[in-house]
C-alpha positions as MATLAB code, in Angstrom:
seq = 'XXXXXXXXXXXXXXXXXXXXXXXXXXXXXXXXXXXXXXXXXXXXXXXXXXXXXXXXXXXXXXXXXXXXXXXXXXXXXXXXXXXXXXXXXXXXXXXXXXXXXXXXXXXXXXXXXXXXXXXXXXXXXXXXXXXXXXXXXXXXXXXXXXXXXXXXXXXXXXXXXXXXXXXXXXXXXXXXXXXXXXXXXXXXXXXXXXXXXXXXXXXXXXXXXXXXXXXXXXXXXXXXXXXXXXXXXXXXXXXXXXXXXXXXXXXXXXXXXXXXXXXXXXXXXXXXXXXXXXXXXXXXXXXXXXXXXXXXXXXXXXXXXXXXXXXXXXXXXXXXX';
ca = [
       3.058  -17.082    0.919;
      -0.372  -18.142    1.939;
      -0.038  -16.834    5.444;
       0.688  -13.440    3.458;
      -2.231  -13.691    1.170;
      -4.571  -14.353    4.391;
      -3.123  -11.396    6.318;
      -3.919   -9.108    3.172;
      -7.642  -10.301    2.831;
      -7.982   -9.803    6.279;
      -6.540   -6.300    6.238;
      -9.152   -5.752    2.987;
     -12.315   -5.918    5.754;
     -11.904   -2.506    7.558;
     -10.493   -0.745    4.133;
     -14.098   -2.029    2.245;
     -15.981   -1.064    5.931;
     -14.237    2.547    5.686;
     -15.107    3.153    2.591;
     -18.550    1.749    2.778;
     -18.765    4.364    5.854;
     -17.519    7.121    4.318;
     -19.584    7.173    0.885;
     -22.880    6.630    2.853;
     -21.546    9.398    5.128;
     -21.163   11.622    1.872;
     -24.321   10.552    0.732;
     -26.636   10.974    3.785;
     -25.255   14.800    4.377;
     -26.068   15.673    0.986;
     -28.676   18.420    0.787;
     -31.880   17.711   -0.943;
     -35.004   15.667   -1.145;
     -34.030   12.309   -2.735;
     -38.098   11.475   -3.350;
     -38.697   14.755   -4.617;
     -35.658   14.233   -7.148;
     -36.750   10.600   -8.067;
     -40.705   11.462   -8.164;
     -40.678   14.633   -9.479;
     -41.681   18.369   -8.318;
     -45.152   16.967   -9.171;
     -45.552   14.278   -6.835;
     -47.908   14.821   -3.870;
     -46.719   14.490    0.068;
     -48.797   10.997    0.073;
     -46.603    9.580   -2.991;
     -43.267   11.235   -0.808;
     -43.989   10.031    2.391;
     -44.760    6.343    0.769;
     -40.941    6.651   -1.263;
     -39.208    7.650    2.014;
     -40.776    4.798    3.780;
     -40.263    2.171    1.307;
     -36.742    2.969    1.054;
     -36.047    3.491    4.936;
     -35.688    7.484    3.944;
     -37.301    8.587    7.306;
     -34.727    6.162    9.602;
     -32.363    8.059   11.053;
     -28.921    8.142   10.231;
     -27.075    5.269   12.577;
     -30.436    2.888   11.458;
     -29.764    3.406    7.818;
     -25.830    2.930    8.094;
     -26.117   -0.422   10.474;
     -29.052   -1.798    8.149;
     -26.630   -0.642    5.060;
     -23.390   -2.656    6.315;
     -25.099   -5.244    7.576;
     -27.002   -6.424    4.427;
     -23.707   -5.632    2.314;
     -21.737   -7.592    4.690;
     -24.056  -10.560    5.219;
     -26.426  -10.558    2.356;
     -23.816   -8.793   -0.125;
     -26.811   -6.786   -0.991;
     -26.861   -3.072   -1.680;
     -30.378   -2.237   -1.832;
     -32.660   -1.530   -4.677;
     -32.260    1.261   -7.607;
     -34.191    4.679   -6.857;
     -34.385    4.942  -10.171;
     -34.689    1.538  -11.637;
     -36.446   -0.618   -8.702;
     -33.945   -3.238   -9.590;
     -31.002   -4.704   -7.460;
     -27.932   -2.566   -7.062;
     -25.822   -5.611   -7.002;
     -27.754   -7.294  -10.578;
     -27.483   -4.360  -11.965;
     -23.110   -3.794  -11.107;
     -22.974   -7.174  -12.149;
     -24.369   -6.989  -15.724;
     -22.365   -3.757  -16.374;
     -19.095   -4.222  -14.851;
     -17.866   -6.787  -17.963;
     -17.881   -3.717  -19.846;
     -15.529   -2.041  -18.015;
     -13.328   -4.408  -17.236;
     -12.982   -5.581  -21.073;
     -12.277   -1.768  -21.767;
      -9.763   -1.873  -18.522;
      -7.972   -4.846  -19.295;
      -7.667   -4.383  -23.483;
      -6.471   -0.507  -22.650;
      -3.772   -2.368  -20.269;
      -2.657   -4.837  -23.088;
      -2.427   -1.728  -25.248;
      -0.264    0.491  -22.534;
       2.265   -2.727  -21.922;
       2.536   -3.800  -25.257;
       3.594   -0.198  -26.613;
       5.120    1.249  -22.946;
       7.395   -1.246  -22.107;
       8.951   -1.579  -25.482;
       8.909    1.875  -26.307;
      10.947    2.692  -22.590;
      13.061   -0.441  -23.613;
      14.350    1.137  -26.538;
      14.639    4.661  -24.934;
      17.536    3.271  -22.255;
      19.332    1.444  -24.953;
      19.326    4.922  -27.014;
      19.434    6.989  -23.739;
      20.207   10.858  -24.617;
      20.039   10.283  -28.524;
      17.218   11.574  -30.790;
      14.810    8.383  -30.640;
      14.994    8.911  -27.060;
      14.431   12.615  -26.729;
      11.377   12.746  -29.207;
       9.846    9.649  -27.524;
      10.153   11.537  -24.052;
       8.768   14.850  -25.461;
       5.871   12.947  -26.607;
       5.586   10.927  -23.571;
       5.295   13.743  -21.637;
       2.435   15.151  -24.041;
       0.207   12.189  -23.448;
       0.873   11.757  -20.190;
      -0.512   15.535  -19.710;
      -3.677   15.333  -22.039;
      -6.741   14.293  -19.756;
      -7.917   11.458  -21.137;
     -11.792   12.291  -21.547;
      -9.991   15.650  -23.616;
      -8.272   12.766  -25.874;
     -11.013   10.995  -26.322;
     -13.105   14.053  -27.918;
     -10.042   14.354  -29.940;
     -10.247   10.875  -31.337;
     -13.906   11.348  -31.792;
     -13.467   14.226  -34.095;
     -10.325   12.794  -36.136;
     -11.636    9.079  -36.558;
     -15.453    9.227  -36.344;
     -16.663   12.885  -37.809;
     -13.775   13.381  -40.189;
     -12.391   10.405  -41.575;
     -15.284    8.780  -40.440;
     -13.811    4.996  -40.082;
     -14.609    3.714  -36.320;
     -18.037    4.467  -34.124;
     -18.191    7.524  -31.873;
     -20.412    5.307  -29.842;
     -22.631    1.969  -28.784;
     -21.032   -1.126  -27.855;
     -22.334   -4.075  -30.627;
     -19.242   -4.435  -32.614;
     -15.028   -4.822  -31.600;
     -14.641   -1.406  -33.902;
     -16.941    0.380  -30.967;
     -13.900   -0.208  -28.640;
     -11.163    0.875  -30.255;
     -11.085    4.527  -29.464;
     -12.597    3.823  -26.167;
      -9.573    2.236  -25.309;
      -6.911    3.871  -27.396;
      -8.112    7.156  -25.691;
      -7.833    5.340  -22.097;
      -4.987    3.300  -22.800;
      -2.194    6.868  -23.948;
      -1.919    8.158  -20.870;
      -0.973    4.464  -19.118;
       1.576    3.990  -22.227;
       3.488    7.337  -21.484;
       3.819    6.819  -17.999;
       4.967    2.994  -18.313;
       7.530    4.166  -21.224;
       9.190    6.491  -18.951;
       9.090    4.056  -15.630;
      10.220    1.300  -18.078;
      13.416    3.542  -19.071;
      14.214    4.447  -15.426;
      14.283    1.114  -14.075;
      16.184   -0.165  -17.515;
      18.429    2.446  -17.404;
      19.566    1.519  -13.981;
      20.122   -1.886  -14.456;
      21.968   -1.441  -17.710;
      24.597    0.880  -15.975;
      24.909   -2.141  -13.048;
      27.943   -4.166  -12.308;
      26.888   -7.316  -13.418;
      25.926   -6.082  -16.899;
      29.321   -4.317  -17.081;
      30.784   -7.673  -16.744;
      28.929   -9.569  -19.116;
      29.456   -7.209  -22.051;
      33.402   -7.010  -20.586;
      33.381  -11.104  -21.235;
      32.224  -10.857  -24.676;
      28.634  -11.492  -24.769;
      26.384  -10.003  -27.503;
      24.398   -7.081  -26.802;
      21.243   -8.293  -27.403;
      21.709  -11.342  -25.298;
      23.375   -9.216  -22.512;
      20.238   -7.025  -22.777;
      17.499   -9.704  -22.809;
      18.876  -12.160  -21.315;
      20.887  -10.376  -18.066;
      18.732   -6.551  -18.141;
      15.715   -7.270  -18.918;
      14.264   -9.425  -16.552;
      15.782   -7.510  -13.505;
      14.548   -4.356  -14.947;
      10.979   -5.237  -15.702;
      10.826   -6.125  -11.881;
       9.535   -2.940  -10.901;
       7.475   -2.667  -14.180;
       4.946   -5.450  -13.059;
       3.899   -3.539  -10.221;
       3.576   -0.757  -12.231;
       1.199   -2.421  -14.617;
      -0.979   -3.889  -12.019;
      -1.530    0.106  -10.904;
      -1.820    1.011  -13.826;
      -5.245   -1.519  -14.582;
      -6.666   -0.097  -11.136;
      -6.244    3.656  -13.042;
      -7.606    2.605  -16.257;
     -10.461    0.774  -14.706;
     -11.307    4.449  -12.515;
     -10.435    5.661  -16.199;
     -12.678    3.409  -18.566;
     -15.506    4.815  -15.824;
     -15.245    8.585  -17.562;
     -14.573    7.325  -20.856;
     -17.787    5.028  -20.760;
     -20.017    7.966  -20.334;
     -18.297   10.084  -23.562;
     -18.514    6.640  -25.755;
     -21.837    6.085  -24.270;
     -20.887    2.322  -23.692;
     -23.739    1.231  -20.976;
     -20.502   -0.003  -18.399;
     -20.399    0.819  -14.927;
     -18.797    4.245  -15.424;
     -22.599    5.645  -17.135;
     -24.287    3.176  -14.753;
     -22.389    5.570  -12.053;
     -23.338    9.146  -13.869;
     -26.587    8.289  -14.336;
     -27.229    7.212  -10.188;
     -24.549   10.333   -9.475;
     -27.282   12.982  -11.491;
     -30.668   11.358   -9.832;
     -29.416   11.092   -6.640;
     -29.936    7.429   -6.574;
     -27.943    6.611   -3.560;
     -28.017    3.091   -3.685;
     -26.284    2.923   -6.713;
     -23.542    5.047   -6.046;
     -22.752    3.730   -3.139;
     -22.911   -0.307   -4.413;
     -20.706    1.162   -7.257;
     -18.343    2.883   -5.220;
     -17.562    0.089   -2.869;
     -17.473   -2.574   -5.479;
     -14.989   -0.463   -7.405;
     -13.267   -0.287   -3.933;
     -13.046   -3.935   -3.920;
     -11.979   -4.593   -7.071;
      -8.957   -2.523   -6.835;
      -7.837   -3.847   -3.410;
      -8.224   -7.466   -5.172;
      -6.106   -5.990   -7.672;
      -3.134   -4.708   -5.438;
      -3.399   -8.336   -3.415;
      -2.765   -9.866   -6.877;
       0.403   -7.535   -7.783;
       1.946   -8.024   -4.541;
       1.546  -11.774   -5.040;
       2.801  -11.692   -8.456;
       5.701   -9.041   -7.770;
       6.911  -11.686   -4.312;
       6.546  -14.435   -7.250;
       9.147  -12.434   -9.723;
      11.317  -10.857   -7.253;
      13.393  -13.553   -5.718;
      14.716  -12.041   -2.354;
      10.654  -11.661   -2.061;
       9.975  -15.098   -3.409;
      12.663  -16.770   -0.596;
      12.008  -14.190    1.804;
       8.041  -16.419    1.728;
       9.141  -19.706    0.781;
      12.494  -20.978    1.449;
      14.174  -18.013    3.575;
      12.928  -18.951    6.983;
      12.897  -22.821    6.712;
      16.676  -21.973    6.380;
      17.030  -19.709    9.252;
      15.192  -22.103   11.303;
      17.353  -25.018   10.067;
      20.523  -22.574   10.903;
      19.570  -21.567   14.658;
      18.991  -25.570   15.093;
      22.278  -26.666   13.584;
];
């Protein structure tokens, strides 16, 4: 198992170097004058020049990209804010919390309803509770989530007026945040939950258990259930990556200072820096984040689990007997 961790970190170098490439790529080909945007149409060819040279603007491209990877790689420094004059990196570091905490309480919301909710579907497959869950699964799972979150917005805070349409000071400021980020995970777990429950139910082994006179609630929990949420824990580990890319949009409509309006605000002032340190810390994040499933799902899974641990101590030991 460690050998497999290692091998992923080390695959996790060129996949942060691509995309460290690729969004300074993007951003160097850009058209327009990044000290004009940041100084204003005002600001005389003196105060231009001065920008561009401060900030390496007149290197060419292949000097900018090496001195770019090479103080992310060694100094894990991204440069300095266009707009702020502060560090890229300080600056990622006192937002992200706020992104994460919307992330990771939108993917408490999305298991805790989902997997229940496509629990319940498979054991009612085809009957009423099952088709109206599905209909409305389907609905949320087709509403863009920034369109959701206007729609909370407009129900909760203008009309009924009992929870903030923005700021971030109390818990109450969160809860449409991450109700409006969390739907479209819980409609899209629901239905994966009922596939993979729905497949195990109609399995062998389950037919024999109920056939010997077990209970159905202890065949389903106790023999289903932890075969069928399996594939379900993968699932929820993609679906944190998504709602972390998600809480990013949904930041900017709640106006919760995260990295999402961190991002907006750099993406609309061309401040370079900041996009890019954003971009490839998100990047990093999320390839953490898949490391971690695969870990967890080798951990619950055991053909995976011996396949790392015991399996080829055994097929050694077999070849030498």
């Amino acid at each position: 198992m460690i050998k497999y961790i290692l091998k992923r970190l080390v695959v996790l170098i060129p996949v942060l170097l691509c995309v460290a490439i690729l969004i300074f790529t993007l951003m160097f080909f850009i058209p327009g004058d990044v000290a004009v945007l940041t100084l204003g149409s005002s600001a005389t060819q003196a105060e231009i020049d001065a920008f561009n040279q401060a900030y390496g603007l007149d290197q060419p491209y292949l000097t900018r990209l090496g001195s770019f990877l090479y103080n992310m790689v060694f100094h894990l420094d991204f440069g300095n804010s266009y707009t702020y004059g502060t560090s890229v990196m300080s600056d990622i570091l006192a937002r992200f919390p706020y992104t994460v905490l919307i992330a990771f309480v939108s993917t408490i919301i999305s298991t805790v309803i989902g997997i229940p909710l496509g629990v319940s579907c498979a054991v009612h497959a085809n009957k009423l509770f099952d088709r109206i869950s599905m209909v409305i699964t389907l609905l949320f799972n087709s509403i863009p989530g920034f369109w959701l979150a206007l729609l909370l917005i407009q129900f909760f805070a203008v009309k009924l007026q009992i929870l903030p349409s923005y700021g971030f000071e109390t818990w109450q400021c969160y809860v449409l945040p991450c109700v409006a980020n969390a739907m479209a995970s819980v409609a899209a777990l629901a239905r994966q939950t009922r596939a993979s429950m729905l497949e195990v139910i109609r399995s062998d082994y389950v037919t024999t258990a109920r056939a010997k006179g077990l209970k159905s609630m202890r065949v389903l929990y106790h023999h289903a259930l932890p075969n069928g949420l399996i594939p379900v824990v993968t699932a929820v580990g993609s679906h944190f990556s998504a709602l972390l890319g998600g809480a990013i949009i949904i930041e900017t409509i709640y106006s919760i200072p995260g990295l999402g309006t961190y991002m907006t605000t750099a993406i609309n002032k061309r401040d370079y820096p900041s996009v890019q340190g954003s971009i490839v810390f998100i990047a990093l994040v999320q390839s953490i984040m898949i490391i971690v499933i695969d870990v967890i799902y080798a951990m619950v899974d055991p053909r995976i689990k011996d396949q790392y641990s015991g399996g080829k101590k055994k097929k050694k030991e077999a070849k030498a007997g």
